[in-house]
C-alpha positions in Angstrom: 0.0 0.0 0.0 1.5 3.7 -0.9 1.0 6.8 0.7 -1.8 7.6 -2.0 -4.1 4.7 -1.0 -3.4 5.5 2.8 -4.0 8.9 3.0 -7.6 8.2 0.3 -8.7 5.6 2.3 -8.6 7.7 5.5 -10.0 10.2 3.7 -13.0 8.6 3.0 -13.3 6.5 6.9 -12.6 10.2 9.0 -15.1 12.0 5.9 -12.1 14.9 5.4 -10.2 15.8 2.4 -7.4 14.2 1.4 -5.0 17.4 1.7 -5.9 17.7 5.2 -5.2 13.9 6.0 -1.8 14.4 4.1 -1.0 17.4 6.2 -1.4 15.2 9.6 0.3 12.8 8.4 3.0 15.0 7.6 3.0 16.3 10.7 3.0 13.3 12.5 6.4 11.9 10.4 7.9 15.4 11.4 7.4 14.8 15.5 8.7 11.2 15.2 11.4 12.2 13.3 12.2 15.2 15.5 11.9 13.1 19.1 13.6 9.9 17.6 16.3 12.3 16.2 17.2 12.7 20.0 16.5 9.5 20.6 13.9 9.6 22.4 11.1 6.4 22.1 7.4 7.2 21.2 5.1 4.8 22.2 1.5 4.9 20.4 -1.2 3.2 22.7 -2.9 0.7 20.9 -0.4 0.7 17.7 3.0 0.6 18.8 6.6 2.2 20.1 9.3 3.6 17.4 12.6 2.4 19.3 15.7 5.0 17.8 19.0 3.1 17.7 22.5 4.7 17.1 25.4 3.8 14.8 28.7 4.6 15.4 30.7 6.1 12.3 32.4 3.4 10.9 35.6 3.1 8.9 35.2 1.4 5.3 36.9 0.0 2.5 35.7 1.4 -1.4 36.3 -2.7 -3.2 37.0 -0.8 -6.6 39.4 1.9 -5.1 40.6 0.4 -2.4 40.2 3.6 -1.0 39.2 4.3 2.9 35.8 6.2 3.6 34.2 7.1 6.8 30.7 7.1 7.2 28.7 9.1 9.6 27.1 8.1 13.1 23.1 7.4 11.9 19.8 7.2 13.6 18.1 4.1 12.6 14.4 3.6 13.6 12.9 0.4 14.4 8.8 0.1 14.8 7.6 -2.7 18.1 4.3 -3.2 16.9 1.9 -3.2 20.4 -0.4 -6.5 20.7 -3.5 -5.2 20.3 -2.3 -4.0 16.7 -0.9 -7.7 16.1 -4.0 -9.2 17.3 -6.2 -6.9 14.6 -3.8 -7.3 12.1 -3.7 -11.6 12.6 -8.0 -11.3 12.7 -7.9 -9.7 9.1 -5.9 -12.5 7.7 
């Protein structure tokens, strides 16, 4: 499913346009990505908790080159569905 189909089939169960469905959305990837930036956890009751993990800069070697790189500390985000969204999920299926 794309963001297209999610954001016209909310659309149609909350009765509001689409742009305004795509605008909280929007807003609700900007606070996750803003508290998991600090990494800070977000737990959604009923849903589920983004978990943030950090990676260490690493030290890499280019195969072709043979050259050294160094890549950047990242954030990388990992979703803990809850149980009530496993138990929905395993009913529909």
């Amino acid at each position: 499913m794309d963001n297209k189909t999610i954001v016209n089939n909310l659309s149609k169960k909350l009765d509001r346009e689409p742009k305004e469905i795509s605008a909280l959305i929007d807003g609700l990837a900007a606070i996750i990505k803003e508290k998991c930036g600090n990494l800070s956890e977000i737990a959604i009751p009923g849903f589920g908790t983004f978990v943030p993990a950090k990676e260490d800069e690493k030290v890499i070697t280019d195969l072709s080159t043979g050259k050294k790189i160094l890549l950047p500390p990242q954030i990388t985000l990992n979703f803990e569905p809850s149980i009530v969204l496993r138990k929905k999920v395993a009913n529909n299926q």
